[in-house]
N, CA, C and O atoms as a Tripos MOL2 file, in Angstrom:
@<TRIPOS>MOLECULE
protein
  300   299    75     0     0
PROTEIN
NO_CHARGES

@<TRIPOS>ATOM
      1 N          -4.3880  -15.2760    5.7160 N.3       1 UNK1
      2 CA         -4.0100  -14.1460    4.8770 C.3       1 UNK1
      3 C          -3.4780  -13.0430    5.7900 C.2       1 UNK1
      4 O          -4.0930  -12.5500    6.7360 O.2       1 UNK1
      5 N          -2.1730  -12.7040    5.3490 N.am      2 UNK2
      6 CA         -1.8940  -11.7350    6.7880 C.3       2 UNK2
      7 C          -2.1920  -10.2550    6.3250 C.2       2 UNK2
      8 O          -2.0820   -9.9570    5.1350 O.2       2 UNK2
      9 N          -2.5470   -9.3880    7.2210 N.am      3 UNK3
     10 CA         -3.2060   -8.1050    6.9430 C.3       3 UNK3
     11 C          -2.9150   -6.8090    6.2420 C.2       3 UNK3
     12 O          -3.5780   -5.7900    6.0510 O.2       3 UNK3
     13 N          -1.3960   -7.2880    5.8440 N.am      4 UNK4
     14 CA         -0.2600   -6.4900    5.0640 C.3       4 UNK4
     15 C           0.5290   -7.0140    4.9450 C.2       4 UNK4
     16 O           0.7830   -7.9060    5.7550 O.2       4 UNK4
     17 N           1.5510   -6.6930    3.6210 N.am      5 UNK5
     18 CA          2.8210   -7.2260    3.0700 C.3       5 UNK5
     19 C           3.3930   -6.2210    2.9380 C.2       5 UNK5
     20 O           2.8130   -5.1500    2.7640 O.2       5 UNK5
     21 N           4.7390   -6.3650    2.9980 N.am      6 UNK6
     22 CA          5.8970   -4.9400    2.6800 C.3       6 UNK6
     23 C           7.0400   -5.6740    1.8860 C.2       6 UNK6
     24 O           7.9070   -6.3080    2.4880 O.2       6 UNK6
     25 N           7.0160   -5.5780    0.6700 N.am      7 UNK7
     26 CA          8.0180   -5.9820   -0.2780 C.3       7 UNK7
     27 C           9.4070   -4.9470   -0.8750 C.2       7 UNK7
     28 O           9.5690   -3.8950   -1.4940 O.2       7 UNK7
     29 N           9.7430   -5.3910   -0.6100 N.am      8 UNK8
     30 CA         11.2920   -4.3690   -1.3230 C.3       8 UNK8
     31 C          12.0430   -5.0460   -2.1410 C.2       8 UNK8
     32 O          12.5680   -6.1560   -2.0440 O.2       8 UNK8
     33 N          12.0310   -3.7290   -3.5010 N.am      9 UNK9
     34 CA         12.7720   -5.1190   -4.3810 C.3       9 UNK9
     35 C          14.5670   -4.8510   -3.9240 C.2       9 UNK9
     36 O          14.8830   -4.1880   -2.9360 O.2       9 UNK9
     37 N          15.1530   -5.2300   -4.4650 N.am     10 UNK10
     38 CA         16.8960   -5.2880   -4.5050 C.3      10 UNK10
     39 C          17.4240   -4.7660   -5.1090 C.2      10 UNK10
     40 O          16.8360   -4.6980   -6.1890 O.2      10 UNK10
     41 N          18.5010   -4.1540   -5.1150 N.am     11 UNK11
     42 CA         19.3470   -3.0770   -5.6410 C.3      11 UNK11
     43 C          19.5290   -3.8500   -6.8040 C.2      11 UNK11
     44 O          20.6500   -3.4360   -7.0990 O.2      11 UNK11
     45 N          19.2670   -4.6260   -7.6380 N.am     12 UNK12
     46 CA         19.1650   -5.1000   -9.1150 C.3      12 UNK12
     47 C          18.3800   -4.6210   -9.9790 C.2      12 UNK12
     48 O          18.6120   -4.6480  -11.1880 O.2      12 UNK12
     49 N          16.8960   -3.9000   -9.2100 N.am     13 UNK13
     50 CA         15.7000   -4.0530   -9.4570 C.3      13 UNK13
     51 C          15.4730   -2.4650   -9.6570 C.2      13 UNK13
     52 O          14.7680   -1.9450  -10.5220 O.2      13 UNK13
     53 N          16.3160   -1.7430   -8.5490 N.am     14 UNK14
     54 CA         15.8460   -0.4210   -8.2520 C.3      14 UNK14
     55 C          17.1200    0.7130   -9.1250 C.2      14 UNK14
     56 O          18.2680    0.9220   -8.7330 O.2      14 UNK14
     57 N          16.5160    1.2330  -10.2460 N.am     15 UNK15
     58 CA         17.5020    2.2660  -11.1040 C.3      15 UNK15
     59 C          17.9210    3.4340  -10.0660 C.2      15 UNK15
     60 O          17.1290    4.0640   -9.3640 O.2      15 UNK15
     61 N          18.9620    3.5550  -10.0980 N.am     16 UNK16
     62 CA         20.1160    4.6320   -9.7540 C.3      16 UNK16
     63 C          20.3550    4.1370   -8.0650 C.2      16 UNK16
     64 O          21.0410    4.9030   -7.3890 O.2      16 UNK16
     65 N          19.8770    3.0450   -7.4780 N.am     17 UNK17
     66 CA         19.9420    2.6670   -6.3650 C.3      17 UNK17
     67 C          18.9700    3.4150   -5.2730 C.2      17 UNK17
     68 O          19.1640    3.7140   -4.0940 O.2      17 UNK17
     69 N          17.8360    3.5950   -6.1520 N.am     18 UNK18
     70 CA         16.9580    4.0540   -5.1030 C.3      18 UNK18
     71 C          16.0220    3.3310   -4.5920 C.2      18 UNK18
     72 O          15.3810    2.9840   -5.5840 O.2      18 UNK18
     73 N          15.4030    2.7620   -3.4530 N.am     19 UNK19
     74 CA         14.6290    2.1220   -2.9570 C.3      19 UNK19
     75 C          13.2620    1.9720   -3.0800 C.2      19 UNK19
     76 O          12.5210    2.9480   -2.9620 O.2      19 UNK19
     77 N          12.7610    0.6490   -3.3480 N.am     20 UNK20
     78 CA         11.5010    0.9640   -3.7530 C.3      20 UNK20
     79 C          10.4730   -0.1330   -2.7410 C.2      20 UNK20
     80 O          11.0230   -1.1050   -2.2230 O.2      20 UNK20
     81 N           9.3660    0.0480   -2.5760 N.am     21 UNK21
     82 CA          8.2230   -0.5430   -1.2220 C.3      21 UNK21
     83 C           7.3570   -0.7250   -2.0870 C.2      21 UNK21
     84 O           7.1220    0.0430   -3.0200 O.2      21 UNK21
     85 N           6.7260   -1.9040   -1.8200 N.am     22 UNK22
     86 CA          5.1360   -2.0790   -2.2660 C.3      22 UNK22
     87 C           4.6730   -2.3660   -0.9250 C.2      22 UNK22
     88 O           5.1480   -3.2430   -0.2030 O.2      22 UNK22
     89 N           3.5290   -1.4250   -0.5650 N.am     23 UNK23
     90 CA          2.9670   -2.2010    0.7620 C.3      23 UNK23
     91 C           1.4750   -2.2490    0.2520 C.2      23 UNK23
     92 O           0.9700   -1.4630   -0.5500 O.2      23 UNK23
     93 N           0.8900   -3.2770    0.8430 N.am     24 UNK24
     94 CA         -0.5130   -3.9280    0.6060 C.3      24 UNK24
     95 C          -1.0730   -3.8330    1.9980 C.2      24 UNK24
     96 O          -0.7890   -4.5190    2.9800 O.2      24 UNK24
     97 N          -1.9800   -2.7800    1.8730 N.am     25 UNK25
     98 CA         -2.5380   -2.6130    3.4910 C.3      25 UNK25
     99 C          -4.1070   -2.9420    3.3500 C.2      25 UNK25
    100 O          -4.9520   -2.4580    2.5970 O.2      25 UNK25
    101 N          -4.2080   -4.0570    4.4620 N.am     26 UNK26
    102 CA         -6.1720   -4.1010    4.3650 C.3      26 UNK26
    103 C          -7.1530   -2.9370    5.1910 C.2      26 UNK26
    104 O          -7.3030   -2.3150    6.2420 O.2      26 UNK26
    105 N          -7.3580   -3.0330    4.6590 N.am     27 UNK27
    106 CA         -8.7750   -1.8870    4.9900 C.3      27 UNK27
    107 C          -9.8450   -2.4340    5.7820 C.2      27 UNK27
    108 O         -10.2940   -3.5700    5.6340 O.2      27 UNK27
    109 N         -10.2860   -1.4920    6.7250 N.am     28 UNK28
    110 CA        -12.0650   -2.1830    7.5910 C.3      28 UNK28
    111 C         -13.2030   -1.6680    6.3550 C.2      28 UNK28
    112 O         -13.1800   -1.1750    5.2280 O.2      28 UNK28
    113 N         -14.2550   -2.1700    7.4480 N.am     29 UNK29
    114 CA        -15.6330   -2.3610    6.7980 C.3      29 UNK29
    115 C         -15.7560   -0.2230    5.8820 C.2      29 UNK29
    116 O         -16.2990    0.2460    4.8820 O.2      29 UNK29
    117 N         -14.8990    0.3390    7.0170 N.am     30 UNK30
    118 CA        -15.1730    1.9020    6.8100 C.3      30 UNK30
    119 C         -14.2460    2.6280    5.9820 C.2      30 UNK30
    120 O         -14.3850    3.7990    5.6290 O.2      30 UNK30
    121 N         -13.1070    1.7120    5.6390 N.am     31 UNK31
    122 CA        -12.3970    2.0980    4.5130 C.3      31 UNK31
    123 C         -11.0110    2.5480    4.8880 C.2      31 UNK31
    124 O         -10.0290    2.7400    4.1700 O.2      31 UNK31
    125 N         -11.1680    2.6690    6.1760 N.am     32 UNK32
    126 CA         -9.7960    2.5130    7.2290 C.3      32 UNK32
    127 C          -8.7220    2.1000    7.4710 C.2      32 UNK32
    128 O          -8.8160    1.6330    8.6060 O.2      32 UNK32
    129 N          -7.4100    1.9270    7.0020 N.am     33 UNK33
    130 CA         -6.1690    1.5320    7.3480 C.3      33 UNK33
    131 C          -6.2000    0.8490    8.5650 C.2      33 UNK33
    132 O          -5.9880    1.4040    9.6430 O.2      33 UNK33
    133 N          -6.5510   -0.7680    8.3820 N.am     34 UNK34
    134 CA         -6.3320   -1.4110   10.2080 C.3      34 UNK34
    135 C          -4.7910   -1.1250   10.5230 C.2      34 UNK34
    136 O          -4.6540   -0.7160   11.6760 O.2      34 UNK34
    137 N          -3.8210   -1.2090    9.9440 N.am     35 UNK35
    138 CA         -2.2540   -0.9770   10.4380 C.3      35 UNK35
    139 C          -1.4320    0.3140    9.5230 C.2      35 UNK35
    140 O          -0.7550    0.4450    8.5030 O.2      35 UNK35
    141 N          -2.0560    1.2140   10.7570 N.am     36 UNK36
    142 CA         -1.4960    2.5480    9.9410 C.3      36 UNK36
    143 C           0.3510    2.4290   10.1780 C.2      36 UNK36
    144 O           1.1330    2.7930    9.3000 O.2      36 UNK36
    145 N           0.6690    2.0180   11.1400 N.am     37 UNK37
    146 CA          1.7930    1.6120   11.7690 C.3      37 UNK37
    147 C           2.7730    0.9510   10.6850 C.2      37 UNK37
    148 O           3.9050    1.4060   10.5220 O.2      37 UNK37
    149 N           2.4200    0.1490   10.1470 N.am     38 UNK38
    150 CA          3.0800   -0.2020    8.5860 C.3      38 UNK38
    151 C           3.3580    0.9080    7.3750 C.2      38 UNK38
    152 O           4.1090    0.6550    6.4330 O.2      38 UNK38
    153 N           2.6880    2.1030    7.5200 N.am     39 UNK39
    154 CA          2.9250    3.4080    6.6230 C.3      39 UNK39
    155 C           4.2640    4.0290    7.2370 C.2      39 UNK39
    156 O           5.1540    4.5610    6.5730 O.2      39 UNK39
    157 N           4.2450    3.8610    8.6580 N.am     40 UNK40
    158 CA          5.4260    4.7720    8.7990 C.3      40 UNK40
    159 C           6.4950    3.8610    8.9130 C.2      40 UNK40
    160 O           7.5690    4.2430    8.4480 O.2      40 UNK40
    161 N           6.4340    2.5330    9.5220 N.am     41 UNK41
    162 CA          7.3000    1.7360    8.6350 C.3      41 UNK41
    163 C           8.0110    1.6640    7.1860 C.2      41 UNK41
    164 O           9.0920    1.2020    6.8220 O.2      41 UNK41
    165 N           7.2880    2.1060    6.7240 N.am     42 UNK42
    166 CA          7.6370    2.0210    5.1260 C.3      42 UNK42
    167 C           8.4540    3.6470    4.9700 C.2      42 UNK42
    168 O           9.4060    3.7750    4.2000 O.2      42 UNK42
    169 N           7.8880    4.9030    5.8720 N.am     43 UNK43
    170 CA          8.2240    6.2620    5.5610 C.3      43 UNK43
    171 C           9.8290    5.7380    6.3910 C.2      43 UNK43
    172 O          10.9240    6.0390    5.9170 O.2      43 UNK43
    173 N           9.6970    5.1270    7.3560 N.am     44 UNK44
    174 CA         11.2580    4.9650    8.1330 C.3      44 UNK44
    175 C          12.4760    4.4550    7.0100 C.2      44 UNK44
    176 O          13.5600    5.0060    6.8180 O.2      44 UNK44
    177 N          12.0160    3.4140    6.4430 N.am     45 UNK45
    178 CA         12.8140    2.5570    5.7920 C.3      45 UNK45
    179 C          13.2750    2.9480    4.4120 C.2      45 UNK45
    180 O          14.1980    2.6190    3.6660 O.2      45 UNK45
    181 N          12.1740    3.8560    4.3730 N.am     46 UNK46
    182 CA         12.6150    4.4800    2.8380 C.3      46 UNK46
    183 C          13.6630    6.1150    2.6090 C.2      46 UNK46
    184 O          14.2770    6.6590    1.6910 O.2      46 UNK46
    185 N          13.2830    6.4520    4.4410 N.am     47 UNK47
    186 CA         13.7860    7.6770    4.6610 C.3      47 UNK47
    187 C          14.0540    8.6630    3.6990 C.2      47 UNK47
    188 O          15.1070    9.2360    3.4230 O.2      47 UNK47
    189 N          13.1300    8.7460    3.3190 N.am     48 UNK48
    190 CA         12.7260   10.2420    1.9420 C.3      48 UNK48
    191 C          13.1640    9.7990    0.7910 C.2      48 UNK48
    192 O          13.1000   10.7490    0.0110 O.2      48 UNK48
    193 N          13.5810    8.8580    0.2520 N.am     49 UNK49
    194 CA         14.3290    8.5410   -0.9450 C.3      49 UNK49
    195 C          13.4140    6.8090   -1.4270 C.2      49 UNK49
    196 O          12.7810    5.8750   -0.9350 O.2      49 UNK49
    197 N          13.8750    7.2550   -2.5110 N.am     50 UNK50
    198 CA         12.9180    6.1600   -3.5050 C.3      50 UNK50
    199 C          11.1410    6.2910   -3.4840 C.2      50 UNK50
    200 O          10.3520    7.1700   -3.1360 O.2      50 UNK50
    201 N          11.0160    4.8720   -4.0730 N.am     51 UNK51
    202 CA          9.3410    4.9840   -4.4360 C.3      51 UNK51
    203 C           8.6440    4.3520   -3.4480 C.2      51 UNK51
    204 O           9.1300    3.2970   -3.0410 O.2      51 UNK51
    205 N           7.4400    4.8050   -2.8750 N.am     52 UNK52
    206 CA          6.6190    4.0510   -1.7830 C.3      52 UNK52
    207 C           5.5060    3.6810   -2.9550 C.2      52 UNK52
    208 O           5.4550    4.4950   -3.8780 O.2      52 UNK52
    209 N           4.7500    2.7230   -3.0140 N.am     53 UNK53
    210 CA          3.5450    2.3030   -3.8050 C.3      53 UNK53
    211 C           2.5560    1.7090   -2.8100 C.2      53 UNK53
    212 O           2.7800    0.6240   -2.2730 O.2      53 UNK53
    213 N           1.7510    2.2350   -2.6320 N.am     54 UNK54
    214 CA          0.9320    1.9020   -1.4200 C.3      54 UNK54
    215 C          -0.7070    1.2520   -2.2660 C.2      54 UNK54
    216 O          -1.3810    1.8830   -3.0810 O.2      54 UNK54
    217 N          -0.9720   -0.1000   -1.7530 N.am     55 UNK55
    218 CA         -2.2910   -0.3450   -2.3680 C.3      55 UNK55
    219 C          -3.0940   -1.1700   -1.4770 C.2      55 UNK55
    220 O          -2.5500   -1.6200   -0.4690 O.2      55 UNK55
    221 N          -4.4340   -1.4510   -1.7380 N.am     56 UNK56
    222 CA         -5.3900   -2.2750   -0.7760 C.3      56 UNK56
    223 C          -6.2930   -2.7350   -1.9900 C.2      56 UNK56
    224 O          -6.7830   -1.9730   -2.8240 O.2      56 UNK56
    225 N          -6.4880   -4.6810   -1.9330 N.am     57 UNK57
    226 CA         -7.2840   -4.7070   -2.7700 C.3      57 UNK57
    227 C          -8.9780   -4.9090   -1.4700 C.2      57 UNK57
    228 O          -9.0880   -5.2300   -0.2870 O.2      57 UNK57
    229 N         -10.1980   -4.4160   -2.8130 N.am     58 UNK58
    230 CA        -11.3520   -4.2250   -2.4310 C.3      58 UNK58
    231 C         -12.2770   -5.1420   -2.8530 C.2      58 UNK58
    232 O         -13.0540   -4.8210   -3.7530 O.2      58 UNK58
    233 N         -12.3400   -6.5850   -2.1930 N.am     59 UNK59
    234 CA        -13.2010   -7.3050   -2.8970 C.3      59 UNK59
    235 C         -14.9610   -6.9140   -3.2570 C.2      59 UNK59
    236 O         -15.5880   -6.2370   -2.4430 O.2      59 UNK59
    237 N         -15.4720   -7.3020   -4.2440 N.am     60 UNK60
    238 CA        -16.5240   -7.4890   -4.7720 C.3      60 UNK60
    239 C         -16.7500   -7.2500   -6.3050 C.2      60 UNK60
    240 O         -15.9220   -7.6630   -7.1160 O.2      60 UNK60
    241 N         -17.7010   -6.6850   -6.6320 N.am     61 UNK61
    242 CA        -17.7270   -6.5730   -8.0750 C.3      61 UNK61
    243 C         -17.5090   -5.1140   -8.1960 C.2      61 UNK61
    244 O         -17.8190   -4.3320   -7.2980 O.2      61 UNK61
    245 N         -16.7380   -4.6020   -9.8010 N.am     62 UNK62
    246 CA        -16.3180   -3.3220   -9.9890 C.3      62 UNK62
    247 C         -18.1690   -2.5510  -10.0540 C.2      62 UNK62
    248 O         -18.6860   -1.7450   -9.2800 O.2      62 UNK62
    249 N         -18.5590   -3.0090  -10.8970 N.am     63 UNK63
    250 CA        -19.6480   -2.0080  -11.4570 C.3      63 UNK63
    251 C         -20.9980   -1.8040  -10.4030 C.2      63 UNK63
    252 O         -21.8740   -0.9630  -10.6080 O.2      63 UNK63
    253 N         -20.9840   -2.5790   -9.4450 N.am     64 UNK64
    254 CA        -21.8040   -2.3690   -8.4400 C.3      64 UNK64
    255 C         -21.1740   -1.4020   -7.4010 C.2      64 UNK64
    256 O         -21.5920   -0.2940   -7.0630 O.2      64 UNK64
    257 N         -19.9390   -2.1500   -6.9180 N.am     65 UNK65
    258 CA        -19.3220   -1.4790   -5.8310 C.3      65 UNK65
    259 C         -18.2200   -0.2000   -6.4250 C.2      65 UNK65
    260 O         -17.1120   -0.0530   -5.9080 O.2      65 UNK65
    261 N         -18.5380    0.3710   -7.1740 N.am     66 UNK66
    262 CA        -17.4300    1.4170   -7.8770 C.3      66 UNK66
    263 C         -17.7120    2.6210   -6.7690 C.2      66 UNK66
    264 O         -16.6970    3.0320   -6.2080 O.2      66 UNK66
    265 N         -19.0440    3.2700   -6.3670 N.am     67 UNK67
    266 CA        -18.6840    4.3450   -5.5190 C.3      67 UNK67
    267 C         -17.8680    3.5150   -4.4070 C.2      67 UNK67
    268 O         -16.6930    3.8810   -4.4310 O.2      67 UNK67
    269 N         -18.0380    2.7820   -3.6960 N.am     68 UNK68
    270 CA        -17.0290    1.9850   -2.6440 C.3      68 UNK68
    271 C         -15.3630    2.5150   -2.8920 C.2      68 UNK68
    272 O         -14.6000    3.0460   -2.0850 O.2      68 UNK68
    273 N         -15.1760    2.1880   -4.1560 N.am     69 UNK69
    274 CA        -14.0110    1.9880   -4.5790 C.3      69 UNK69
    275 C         -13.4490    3.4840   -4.9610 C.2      69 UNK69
    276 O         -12.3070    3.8000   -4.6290 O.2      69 UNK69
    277 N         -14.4040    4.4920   -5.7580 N.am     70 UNK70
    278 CA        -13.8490    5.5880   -5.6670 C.3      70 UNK70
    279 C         -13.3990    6.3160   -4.2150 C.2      70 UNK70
    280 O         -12.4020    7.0160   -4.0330 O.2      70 UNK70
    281 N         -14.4170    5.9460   -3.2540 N.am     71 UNK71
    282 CA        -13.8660    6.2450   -1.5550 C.3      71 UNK71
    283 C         -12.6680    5.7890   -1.1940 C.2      71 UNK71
    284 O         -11.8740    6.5650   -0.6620 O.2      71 UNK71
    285 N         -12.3370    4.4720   -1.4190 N.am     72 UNK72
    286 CA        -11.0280    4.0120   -0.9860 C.3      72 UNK72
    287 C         -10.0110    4.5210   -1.9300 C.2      72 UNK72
    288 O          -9.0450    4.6820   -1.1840 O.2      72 UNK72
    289 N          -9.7240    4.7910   -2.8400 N.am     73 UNK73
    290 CA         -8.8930    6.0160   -3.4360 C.3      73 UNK73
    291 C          -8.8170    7.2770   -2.9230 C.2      73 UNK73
    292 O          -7.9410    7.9900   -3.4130 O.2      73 UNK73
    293 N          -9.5420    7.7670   -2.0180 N.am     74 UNK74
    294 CA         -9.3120    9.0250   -1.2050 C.3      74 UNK74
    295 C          -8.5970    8.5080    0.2710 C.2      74 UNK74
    296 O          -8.1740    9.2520    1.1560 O.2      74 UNK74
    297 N          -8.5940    7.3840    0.2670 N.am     75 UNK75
    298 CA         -8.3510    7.0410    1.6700 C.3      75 UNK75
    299 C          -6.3200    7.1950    2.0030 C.2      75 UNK75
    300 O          -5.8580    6.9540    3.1180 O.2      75 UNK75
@<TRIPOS>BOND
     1     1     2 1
     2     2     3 1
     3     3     4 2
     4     3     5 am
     5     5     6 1
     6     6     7 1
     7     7     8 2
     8     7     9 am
     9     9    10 1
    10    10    11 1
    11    11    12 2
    12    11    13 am
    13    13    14 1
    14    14    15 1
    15    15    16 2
    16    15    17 am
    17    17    18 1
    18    18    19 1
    19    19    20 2
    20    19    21 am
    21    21    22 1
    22    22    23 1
    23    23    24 2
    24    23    25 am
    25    25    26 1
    26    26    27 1
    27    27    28 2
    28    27    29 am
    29    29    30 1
    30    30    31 1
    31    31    32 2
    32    31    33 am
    33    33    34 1
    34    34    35 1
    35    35    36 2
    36    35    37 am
    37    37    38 1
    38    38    39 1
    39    39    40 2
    40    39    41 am
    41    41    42 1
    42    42    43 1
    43    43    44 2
    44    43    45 am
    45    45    46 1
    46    46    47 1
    47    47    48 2
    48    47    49 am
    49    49    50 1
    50    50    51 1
    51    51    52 2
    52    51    53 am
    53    53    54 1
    54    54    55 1
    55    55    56 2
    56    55    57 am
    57    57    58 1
    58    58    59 1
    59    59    60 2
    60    59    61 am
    61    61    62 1
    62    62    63 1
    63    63    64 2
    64    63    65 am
    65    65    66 1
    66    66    67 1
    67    67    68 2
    68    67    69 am
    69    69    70 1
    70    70    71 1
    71    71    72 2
    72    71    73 am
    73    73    74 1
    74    74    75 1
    75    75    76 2
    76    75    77 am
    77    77    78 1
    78    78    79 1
    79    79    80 2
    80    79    81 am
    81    81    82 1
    82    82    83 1
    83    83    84 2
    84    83    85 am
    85    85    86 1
    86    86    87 1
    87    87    88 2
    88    87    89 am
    89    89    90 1
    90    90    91 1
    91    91    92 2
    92    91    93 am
    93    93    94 1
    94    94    95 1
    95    95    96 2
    96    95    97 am
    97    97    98 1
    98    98    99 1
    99    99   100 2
   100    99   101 am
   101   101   102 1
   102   102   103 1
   103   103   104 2
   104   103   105 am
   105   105   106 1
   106   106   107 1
   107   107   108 2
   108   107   109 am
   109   109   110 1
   110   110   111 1
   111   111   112 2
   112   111   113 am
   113   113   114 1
   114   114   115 1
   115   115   116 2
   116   115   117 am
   117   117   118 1
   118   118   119 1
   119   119   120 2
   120   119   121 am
   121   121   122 1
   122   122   123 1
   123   123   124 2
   124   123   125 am
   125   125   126 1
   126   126   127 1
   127   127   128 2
   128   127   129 am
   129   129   130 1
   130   130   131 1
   131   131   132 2
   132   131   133 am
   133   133   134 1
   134   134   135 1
   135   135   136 2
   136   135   137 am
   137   137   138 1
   138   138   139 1
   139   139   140 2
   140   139   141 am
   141   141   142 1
   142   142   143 1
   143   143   144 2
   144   143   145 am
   145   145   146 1
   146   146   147 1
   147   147   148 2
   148   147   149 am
   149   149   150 1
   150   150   151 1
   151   151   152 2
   152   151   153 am
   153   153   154 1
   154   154   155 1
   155   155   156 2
   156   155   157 am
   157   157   158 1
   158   158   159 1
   159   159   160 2
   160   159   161 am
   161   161   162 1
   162   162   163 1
   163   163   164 2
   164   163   165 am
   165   165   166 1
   166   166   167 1
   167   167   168 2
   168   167   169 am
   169   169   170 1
   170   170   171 1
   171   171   172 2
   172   171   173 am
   173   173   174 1
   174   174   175 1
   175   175   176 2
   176   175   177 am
   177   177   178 1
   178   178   179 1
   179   179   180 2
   180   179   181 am
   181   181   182 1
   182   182   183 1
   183   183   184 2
   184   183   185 am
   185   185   186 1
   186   186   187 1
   187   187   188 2
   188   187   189 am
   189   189   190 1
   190   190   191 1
   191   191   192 2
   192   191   193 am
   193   193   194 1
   194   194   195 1
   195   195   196 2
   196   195   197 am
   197   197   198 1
   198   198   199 1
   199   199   200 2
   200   199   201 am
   201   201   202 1
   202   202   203 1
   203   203   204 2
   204   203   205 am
   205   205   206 1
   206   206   207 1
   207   207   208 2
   208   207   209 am
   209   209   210 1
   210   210   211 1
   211   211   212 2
   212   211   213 am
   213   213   214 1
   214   214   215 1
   215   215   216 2
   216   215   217 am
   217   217   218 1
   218   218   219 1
   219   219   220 2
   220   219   221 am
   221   221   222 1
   222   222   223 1
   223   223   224 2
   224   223   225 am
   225   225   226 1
   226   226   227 1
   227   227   228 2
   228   227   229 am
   229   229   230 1
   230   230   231 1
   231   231   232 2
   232   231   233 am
   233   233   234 1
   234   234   235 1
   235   235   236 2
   236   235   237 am
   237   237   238 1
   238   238   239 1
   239   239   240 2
   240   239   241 am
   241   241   242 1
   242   242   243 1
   243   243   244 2
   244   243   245 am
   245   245   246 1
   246   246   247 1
   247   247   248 2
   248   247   249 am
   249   249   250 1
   250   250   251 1
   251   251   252 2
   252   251   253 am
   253   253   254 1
   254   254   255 1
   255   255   256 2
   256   255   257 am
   257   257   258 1
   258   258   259 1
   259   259   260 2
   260   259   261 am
   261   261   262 1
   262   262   263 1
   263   263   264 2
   264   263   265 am
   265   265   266 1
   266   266   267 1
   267   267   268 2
   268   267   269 am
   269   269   270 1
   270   270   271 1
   271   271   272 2
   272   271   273 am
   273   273   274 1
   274   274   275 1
   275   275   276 2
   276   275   277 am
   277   277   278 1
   278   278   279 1
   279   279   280 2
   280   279   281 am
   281   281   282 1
   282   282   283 1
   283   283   284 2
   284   283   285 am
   285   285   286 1
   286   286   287 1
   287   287   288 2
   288   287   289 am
   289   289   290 1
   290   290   291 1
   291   291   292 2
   292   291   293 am
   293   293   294 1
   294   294   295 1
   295   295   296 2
   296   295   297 am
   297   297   298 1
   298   298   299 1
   299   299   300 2
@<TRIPOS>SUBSTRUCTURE
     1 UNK1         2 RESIDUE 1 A UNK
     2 UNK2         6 RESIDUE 1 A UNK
     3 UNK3        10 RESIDUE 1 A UNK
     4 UNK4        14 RESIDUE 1 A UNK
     5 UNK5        18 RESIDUE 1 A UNK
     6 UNK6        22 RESIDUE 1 A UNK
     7 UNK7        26 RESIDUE 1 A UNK
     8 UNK8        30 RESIDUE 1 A UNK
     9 UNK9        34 RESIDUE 1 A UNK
    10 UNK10       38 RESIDUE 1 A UNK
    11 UNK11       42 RESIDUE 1 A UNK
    12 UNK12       46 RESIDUE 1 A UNK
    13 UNK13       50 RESIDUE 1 A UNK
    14 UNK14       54 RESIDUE 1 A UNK
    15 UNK15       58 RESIDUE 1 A UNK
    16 UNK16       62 RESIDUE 1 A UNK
    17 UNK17       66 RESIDUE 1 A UNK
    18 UNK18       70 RESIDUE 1 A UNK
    19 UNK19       74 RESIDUE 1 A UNK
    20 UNK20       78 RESIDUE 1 A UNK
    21 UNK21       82 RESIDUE 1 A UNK
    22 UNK22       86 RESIDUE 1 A UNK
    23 UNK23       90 RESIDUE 1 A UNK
    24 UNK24       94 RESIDUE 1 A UNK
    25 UNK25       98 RESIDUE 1 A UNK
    26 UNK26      102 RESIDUE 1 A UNK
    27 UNK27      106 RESIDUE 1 A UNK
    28 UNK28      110 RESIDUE 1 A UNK
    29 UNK29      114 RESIDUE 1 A UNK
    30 UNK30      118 RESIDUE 1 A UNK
    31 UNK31      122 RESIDUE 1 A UNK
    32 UNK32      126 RESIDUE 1 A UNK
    33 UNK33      130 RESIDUE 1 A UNK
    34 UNK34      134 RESIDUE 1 A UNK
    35 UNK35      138 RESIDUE 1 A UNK
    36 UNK36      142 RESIDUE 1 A UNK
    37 UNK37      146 RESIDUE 1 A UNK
    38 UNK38      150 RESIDUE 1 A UNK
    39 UNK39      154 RESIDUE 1 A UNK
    40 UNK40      158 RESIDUE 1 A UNK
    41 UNK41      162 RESIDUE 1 A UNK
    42 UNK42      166 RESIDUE 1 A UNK
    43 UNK43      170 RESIDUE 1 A UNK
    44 UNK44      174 RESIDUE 1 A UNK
    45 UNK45      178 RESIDUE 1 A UNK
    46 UNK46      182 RESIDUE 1 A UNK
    47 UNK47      186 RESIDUE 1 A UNK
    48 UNK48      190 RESIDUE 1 A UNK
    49 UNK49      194 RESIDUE 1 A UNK
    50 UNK50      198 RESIDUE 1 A UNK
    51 UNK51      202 RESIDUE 1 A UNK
    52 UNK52      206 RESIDUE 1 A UNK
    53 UNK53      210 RESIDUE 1 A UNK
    54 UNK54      214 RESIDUE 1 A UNK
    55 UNK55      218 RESIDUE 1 A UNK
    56 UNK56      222 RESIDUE 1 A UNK
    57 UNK57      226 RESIDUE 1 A UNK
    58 UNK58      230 RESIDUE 1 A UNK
    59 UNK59      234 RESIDUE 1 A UNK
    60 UNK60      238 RESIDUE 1 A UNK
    61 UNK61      242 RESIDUE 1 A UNK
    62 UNK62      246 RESIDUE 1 A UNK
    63 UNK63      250 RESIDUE 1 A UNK
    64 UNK64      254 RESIDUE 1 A UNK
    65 UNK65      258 RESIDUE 1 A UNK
    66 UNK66      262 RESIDUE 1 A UNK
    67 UNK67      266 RESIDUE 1 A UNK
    68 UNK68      270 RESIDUE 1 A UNK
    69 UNK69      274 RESIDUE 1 A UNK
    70 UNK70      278 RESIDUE 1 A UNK
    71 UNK71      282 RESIDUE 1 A UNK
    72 UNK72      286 RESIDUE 1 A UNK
    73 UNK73      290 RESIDUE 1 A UNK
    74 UNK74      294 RESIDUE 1 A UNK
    75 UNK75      298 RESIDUE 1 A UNK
């Protein structure tokens, strides 16, 4: 499983020709961005224009681990 993905869709995809990123970044045990280096990747490539969508999924269960999960929304 590699530790991030950076998807861009295609000027088919993106209205008025603006650029759009999904990046999927994993997180440590502390809630931490292991490859912050991929954010500014994404700030380079997008160079102020279009949509960045930035997400990390958090395995376990919602209703146990929900404070977990409200933390990684601040992150």
């Amino acid at each position: 499983v590699p530790d991030a993905v950076i998807a861009a869709a295609g000027p088919e995809r993106a209205p008025l020709g603006r650029p759009q990123l999904l990046v999927l970044l994993k997180l440590d045990e502390e809630l931490r961005v292991t490859q912050p280096q991929l954010l500014a990747l994404a700030a380079q490539l997008q160079a102020g224009k279009g949509l960045t969508v930035v997400g990390s999924v958090i395995p376990g269960d919602l209703p146990q681990d929900q404070p977990r999960a409200r933390a990684a929304e601040q992150v």
